[in-house]
C-alpha positions, 0 to 999 in steps of 0.5 A: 500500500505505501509503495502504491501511495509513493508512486502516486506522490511521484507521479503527482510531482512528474505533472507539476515538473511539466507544468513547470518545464512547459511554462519556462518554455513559454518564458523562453518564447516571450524573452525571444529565444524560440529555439529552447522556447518551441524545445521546451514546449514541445518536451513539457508537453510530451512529458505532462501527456505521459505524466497525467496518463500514468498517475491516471493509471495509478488512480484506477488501481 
């Protein structure tokens, strides 16, 4: 049970990492470095779409 709990925590945590990759990537963007502004969109979104199916994943069970 308390791995179960550990995992969800940690999952929990991949989707506010993403949040917070995709919106320095946001950041980048609006300072004008739209090389790592598009890279870090396009990894934070990719990472939060795997971080919400996984701790959805973790809920069911």
């Amino acid at each position: 049970m308390s791995s179960t709990k550990n995992k969800l925590s940690a999952a929990k945590t991949n989707v506010i990492l993403a949040i917070v990759i995709m919106s320095m990537g946001t950041l980048f963007l609006i300072i004008g470095f739209t090389f790592m502004g598009i890279l870090g969109l396009i990894v934070g979104a990719r990472f939060f779409i795997q971080a919400k199916k996984y701790k959805k994943e973790l809920e069911d069970n």
